[in-house]
PQR file of N, CA, C, O and H, with PARSE charges and radii, in Angstrom:
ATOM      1  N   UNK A   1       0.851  -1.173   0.000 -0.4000 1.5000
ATOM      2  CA  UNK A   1       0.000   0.000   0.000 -0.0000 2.0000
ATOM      3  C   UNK A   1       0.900   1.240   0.000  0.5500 1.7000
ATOM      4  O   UNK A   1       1.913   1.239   0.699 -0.5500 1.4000
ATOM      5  N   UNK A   2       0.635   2.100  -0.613 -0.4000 1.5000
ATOM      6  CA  UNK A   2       1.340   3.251  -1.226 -0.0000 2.0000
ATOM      7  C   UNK A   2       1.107   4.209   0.341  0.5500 1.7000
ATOM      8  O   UNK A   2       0.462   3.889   1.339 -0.5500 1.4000
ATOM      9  H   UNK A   2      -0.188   2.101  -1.180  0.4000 1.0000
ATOM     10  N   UNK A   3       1.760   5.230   0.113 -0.4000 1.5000
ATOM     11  CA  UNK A   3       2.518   6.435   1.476 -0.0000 2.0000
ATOM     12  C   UNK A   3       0.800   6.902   1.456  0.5500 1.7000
ATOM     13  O   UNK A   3       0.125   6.815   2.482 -0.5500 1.4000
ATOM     14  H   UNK A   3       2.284   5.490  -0.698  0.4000 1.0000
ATOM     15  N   UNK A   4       0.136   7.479  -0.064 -0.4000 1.5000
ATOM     16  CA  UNK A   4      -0.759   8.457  -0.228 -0.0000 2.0000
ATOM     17  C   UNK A   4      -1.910   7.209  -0.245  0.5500 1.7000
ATOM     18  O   UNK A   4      -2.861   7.715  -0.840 -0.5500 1.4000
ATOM     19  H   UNK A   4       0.684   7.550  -0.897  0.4000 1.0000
ATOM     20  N   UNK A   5      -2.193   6.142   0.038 -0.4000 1.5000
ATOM     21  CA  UNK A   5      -3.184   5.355  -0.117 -0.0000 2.0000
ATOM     22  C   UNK A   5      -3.123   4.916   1.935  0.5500 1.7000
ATOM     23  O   UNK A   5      -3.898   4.032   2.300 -0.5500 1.4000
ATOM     24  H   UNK A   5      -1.421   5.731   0.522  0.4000 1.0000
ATOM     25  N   UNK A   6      -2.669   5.249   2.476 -0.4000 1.5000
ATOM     26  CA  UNK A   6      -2.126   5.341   3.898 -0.0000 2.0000
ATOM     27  C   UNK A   6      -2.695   6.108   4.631  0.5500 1.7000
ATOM     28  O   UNK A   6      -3.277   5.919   5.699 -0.5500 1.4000
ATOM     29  H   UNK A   6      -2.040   5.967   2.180  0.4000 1.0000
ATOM     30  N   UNK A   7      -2.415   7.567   3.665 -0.4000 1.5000
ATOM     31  CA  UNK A   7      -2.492   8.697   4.494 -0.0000 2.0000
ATOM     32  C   UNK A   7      -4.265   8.961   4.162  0.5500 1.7000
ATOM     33  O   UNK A   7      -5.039   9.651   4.826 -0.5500 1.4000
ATOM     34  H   UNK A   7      -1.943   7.721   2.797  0.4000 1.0000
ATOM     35  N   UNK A   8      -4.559   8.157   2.914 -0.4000 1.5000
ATOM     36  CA  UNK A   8      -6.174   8.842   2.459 -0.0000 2.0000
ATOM     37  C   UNK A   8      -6.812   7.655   3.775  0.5500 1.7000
ATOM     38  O   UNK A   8      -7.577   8.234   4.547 -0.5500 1.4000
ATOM     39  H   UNK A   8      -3.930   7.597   2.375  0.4000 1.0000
ATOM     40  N   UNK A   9      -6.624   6.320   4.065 -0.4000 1.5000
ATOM     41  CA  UNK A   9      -7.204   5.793   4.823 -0.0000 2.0000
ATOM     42  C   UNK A   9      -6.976   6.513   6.090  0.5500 1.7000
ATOM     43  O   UNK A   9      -8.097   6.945   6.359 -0.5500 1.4000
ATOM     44  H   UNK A   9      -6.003   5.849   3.438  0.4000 1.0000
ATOM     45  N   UNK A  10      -6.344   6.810   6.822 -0.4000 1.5000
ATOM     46  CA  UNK A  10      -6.009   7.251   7.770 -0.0000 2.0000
ATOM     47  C   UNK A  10      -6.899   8.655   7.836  0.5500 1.7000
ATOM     48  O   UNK A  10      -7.113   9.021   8.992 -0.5500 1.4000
ATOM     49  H   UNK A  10      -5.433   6.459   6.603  0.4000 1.0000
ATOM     50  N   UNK A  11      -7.334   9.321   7.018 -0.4000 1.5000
ATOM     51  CA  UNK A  11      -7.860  10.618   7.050 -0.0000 2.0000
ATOM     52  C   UNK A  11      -9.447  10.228   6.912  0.5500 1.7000
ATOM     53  O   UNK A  11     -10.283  11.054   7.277 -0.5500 1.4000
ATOM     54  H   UNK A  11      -7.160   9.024   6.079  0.4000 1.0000
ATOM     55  N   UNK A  12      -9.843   8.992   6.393 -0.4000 1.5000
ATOM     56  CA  UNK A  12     -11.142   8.358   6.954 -0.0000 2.0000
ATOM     57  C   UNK A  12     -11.638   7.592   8.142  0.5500 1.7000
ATOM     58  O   UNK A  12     -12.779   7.327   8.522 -0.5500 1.4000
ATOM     59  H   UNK A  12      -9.164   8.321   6.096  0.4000 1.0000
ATOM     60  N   UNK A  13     -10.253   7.268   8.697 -0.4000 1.5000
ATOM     61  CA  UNK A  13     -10.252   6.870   9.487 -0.0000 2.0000
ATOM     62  C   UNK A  13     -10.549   7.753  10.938  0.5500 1.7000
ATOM     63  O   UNK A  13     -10.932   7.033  11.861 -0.5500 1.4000
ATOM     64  H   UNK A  13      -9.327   7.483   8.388  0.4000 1.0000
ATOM     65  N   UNK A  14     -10.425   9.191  11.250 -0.4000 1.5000
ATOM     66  CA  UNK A  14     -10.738  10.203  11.466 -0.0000 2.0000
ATOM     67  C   UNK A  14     -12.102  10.343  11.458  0.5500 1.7000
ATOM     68  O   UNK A  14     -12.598  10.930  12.420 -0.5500 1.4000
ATOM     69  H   UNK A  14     -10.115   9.775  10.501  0.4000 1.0000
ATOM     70  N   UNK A  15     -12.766   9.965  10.650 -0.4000 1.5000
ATOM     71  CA  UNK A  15     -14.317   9.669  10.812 -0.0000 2.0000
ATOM     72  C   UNK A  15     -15.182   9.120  11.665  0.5500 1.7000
ATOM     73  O   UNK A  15     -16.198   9.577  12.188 -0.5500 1.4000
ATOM     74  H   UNK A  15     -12.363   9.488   9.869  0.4000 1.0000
ATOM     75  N   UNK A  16     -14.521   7.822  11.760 -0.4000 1.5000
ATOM     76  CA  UNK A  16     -14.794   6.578  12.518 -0.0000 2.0000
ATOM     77  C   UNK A  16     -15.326   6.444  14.214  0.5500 1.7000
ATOM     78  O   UNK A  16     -14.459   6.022  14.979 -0.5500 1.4000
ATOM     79  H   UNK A  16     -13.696   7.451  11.335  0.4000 1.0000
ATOM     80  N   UNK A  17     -16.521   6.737  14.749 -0.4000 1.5000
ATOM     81  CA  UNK A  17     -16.565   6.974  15.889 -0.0000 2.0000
ATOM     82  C   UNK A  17     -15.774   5.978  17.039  0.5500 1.7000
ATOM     83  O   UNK A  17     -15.128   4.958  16.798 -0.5500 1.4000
ATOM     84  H   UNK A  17     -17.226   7.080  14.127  0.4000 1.0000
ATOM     85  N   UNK A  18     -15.956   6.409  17.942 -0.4000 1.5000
ATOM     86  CA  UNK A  18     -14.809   5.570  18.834 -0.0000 2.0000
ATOM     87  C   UNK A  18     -15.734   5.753  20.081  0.5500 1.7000
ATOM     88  O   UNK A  18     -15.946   6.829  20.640 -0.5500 1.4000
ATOM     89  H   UNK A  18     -16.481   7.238  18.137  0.4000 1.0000
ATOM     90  N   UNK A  19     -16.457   4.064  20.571 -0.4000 1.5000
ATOM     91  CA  UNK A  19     -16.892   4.303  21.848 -0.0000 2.0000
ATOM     92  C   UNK A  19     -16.154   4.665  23.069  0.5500 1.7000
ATOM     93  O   UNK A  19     -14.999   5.076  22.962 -0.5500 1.4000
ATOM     94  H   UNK A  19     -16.286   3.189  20.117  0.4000 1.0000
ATOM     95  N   UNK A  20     -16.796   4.533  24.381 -0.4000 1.5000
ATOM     96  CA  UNK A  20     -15.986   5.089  25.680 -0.0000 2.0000
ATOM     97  C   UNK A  20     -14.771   4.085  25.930  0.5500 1.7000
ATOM     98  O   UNK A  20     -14.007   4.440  26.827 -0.5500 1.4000
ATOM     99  H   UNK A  20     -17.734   4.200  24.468  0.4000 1.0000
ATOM    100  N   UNK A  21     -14.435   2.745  25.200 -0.4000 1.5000
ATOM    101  CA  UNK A  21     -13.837   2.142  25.945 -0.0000 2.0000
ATOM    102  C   UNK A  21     -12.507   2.208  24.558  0.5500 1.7000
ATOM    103  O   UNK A  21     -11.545   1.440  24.561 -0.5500 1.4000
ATOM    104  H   UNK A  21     -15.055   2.457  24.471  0.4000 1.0000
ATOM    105  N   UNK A  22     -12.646   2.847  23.906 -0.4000 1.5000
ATOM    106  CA  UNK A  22     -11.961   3.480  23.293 -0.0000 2.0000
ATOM    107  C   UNK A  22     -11.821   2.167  21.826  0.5500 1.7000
ATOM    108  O   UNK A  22     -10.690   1.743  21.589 -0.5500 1.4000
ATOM    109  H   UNK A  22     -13.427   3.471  23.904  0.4000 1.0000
ATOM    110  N   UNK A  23     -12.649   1.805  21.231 -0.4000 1.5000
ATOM    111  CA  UNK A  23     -12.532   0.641  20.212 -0.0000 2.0000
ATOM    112  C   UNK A  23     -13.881   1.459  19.349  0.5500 1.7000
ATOM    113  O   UNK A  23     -14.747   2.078  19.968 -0.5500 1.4000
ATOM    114  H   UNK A  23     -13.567   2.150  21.424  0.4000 1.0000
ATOM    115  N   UNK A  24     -13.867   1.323  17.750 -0.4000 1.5000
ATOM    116  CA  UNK A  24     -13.997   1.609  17.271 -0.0000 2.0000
ATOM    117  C   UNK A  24     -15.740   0.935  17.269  0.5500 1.7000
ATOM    118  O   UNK A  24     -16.051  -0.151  17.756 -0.5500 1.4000
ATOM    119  H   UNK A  24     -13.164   0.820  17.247  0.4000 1.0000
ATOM    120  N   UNK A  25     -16.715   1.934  16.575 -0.4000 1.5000
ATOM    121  CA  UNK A  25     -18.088   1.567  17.015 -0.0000 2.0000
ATOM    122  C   UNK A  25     -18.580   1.280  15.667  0.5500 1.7000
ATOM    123  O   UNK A  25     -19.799   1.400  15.787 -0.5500 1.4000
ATOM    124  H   UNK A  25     -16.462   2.817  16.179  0.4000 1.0000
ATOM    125  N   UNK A  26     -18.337   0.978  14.488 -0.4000 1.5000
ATOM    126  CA  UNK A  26     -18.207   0.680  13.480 -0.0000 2.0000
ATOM    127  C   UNK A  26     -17.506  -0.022  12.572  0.5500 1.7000
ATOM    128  O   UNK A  26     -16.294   0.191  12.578 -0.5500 1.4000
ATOM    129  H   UNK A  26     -17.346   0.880  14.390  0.4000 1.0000
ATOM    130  N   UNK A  27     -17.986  -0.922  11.668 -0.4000 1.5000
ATOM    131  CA  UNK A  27     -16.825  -1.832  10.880 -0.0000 2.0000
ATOM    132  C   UNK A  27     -16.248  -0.512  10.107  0.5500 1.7000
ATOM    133  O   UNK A  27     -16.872   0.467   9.696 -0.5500 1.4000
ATOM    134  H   UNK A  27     -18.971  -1.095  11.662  0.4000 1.0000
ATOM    135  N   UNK A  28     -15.084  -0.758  10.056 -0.4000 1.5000
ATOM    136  CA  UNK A  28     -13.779   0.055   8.900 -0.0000 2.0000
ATOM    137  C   UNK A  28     -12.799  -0.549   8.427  0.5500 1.7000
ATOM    138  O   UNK A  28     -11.903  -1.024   9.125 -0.5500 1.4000
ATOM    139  H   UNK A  28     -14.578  -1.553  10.390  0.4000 1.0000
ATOM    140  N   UNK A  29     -12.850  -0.612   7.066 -0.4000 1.5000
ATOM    141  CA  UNK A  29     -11.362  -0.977   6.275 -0.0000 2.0000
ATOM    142  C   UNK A  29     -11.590  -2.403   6.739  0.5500 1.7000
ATOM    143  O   UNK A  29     -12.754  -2.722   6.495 -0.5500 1.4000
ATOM    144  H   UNK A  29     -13.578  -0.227   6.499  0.4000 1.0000
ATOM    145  N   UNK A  30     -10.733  -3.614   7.462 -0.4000 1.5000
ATOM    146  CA  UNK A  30     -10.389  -4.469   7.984 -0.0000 2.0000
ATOM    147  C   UNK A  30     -10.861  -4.735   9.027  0.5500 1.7000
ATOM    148  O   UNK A  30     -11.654  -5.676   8.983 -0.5500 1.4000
ATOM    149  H   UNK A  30      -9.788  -3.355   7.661  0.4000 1.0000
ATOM    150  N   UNK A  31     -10.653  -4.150  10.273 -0.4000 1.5000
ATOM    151  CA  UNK A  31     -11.320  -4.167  11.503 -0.0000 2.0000
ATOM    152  C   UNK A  31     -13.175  -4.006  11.703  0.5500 1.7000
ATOM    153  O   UNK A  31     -13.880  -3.199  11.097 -0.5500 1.4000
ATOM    154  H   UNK A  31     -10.009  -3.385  10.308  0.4000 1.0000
ATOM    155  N   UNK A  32     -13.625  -5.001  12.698 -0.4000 1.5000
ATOM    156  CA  UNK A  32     -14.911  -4.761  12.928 -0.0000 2.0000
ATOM    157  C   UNK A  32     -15.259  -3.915  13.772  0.5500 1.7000
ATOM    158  O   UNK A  32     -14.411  -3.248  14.364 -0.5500 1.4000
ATOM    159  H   UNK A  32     -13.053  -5.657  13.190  0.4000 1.0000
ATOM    160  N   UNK A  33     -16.476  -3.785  13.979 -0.4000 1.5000
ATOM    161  CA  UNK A  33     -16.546  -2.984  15.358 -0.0000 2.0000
ATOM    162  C   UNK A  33     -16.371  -3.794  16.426  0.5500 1.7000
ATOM    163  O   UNK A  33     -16.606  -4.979  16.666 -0.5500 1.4000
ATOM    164  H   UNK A  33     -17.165  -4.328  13.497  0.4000 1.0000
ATOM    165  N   UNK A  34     -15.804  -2.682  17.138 -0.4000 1.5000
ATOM    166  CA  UNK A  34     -14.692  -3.172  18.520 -0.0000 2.0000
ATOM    167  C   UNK A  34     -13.929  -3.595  18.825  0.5500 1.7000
ATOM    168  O   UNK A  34     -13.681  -4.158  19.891 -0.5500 1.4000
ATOM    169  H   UNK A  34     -15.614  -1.720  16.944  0.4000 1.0000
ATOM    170  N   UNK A  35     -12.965  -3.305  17.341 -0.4000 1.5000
ATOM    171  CA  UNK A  35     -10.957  -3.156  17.289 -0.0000 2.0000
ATOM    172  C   UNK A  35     -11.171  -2.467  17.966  0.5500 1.7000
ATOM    173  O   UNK A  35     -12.219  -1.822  17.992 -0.5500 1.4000
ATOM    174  H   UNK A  35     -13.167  -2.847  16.475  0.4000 1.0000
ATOM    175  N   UNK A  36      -9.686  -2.310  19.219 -0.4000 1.5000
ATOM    176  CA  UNK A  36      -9.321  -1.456  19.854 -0.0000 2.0000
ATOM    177  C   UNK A  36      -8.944  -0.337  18.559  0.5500 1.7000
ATOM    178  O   UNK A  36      -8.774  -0.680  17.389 -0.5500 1.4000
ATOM    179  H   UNK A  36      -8.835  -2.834  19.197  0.4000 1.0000
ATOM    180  N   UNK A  37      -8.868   0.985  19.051 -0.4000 1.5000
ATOM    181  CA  UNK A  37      -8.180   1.751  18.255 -0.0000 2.0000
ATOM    182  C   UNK A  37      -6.837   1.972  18.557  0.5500 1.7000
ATOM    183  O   UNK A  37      -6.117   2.472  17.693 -0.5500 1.4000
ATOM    184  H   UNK A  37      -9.006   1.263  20.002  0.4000 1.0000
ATOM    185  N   UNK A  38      -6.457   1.722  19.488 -0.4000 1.5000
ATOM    186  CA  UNK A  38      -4.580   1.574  19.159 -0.0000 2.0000
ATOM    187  C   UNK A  38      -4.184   0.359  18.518  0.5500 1.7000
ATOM    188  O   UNK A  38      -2.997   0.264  18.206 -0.5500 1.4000
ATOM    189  H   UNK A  38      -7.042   1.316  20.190  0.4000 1.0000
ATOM    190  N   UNK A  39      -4.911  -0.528  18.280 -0.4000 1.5000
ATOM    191  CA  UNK A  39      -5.037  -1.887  17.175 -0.0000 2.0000
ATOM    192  C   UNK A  39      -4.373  -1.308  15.982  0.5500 1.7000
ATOM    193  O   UNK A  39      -3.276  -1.549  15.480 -0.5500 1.4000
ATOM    194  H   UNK A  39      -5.875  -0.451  18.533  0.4000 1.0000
ATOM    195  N   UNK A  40      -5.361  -0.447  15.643 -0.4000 1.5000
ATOM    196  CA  UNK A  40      -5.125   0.053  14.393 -0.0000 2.0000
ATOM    197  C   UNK A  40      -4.662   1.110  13.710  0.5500 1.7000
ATOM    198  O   UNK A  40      -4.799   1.378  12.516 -0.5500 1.4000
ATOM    199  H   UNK A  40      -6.253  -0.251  16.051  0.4000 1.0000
ATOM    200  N   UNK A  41      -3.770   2.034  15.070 -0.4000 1.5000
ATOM    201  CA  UNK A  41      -2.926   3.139  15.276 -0.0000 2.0000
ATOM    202  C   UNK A  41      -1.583   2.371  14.721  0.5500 1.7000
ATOM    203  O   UNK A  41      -0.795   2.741  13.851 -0.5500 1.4000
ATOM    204  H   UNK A  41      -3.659   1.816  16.040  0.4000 1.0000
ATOM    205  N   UNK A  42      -1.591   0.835  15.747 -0.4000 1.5000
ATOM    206  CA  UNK A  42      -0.080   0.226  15.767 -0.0000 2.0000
ATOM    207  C   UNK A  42      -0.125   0.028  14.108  0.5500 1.7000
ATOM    208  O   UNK A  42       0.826   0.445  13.447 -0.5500 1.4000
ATOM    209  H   UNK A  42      -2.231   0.535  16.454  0.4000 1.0000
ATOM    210  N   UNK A  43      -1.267  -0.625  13.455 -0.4000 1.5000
ATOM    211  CA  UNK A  43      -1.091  -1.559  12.121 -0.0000 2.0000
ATOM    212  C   UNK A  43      -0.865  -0.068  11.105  0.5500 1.7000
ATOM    213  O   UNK A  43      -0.108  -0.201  10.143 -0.5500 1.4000
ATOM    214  H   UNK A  43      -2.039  -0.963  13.992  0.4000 1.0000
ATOM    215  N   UNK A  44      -1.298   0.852  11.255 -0.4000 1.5000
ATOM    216  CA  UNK A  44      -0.398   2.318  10.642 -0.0000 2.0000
ATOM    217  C   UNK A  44       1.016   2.627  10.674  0.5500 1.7000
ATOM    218  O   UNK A  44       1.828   2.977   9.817 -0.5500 1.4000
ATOM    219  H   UNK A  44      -1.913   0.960  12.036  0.4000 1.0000
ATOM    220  N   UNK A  45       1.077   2.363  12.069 -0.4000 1.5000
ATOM    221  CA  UNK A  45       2.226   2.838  12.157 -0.0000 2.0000
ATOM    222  C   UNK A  45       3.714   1.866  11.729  0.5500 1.7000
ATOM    223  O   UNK A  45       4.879   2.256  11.651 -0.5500 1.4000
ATOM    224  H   UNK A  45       0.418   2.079  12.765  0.4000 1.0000
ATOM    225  N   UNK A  46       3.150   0.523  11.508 -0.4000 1.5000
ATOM    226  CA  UNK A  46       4.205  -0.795  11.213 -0.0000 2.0000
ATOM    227  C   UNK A  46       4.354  -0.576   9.736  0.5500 1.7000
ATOM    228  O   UNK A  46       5.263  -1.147   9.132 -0.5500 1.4000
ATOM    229  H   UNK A  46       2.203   0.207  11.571  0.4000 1.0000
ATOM    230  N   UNK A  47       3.357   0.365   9.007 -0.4000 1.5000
ATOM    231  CA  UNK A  47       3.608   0.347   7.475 -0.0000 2.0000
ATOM    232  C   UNK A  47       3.981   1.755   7.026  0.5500 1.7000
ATOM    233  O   UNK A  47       3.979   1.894   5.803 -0.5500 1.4000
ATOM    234  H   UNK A  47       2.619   0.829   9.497  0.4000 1.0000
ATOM    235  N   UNK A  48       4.311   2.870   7.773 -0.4000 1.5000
ATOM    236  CA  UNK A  48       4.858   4.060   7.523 -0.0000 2.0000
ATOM    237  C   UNK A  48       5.501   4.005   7.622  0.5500 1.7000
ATOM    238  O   UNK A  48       5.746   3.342   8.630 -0.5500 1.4000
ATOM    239  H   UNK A  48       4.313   2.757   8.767  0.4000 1.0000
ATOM    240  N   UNK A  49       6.924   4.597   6.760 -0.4000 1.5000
ATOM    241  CA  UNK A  49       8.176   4.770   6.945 -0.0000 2.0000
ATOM    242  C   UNK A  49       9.202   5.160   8.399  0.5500 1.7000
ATOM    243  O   UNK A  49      10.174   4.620   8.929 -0.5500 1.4000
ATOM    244  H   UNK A  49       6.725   5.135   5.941  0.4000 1.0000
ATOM    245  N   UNK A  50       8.260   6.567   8.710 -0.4000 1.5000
ATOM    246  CA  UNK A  50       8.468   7.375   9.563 -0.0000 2.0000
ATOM    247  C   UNK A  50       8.077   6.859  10.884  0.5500 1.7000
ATOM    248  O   UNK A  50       8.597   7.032  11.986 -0.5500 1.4000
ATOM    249  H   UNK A  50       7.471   7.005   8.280  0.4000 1.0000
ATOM    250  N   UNK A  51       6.542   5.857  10.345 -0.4000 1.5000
ATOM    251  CA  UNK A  51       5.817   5.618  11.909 -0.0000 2.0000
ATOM    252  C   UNK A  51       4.760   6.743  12.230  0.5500 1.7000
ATOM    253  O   UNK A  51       5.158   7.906  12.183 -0.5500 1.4000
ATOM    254  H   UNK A  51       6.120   5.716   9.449  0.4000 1.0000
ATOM    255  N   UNK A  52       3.567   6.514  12.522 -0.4000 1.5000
ATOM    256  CA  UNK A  52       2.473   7.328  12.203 -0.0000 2.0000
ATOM    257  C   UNK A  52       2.551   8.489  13.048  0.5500 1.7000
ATOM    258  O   UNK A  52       1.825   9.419  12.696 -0.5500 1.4000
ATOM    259  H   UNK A  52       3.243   5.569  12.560  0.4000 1.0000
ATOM    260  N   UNK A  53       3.152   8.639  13.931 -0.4000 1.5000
ATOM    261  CA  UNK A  53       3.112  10.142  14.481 -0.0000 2.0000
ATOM    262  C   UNK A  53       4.023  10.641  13.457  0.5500 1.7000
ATOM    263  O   UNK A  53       3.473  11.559  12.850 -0.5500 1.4000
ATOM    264  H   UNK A  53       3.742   7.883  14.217  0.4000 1.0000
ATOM    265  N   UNK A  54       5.224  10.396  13.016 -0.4000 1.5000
ATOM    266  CA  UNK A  54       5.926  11.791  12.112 -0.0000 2.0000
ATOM    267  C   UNK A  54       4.622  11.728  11.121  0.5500 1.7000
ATOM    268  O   UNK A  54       3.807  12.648  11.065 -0.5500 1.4000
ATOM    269  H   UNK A  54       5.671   9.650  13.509  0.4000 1.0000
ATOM    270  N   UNK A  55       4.527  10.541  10.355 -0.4000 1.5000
ATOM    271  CA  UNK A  55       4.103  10.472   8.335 -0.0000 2.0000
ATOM    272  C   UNK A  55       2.792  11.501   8.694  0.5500 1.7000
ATOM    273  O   UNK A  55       2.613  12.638   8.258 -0.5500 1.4000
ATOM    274  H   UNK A  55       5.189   9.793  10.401  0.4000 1.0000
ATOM    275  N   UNK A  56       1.829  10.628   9.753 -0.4000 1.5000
ATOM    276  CA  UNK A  56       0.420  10.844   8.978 -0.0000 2.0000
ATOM    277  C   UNK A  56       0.011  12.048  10.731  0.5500 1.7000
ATOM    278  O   UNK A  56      -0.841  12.936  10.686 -0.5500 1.4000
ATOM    279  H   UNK A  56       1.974   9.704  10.107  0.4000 1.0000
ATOM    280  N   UNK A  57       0.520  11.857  11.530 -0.4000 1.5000
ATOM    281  CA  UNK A  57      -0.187  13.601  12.867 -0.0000 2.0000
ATOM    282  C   UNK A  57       0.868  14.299  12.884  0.5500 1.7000
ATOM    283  O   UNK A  57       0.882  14.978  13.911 -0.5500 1.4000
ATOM    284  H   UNK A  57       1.212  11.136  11.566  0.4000 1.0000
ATOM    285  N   UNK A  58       1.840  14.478  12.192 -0.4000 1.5000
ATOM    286  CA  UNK A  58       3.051  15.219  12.514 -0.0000 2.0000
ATOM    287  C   UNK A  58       3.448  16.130  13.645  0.5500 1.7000
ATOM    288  O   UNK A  58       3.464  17.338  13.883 -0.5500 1.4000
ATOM    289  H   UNK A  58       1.829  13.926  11.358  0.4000 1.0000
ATOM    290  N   UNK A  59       3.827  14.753  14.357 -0.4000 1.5000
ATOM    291  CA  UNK A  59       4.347  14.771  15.521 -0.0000 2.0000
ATOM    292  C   UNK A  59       5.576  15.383  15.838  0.5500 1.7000
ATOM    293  O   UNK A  59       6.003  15.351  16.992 -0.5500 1.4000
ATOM    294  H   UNK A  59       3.813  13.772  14.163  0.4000 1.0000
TER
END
């Protein structure tokens, strides 16, 4: 998966509500509802160069 096919999921991913226990309240992409969302912070960040705080919140 390409840098800009990363960063467009990731910017839908932004969408995605997130109940109180912090897992996602909706199916997205791969995950169902009620992946944790650092589940799928980590699986970003294992395929960015940089690692998702520099590439995709610029950290």
């Amino acid at each position: 998966m390409s840098f800009e096919e990363l960063e467009k999921l990731w910017n839908e991913f932004e969408d995605v509500p997130i109940d109180k226990d912090e897992c996602i309240d909706e199916d997205f992409y791969i995950w169902e509802k009620g992946t944790d969302r650092y589940h799928i912070w980590h699986w970003f960040d294992d395929r960015l160069p940089n690692g998702l705080a520099k590439d995709l919140m610029g950290l």
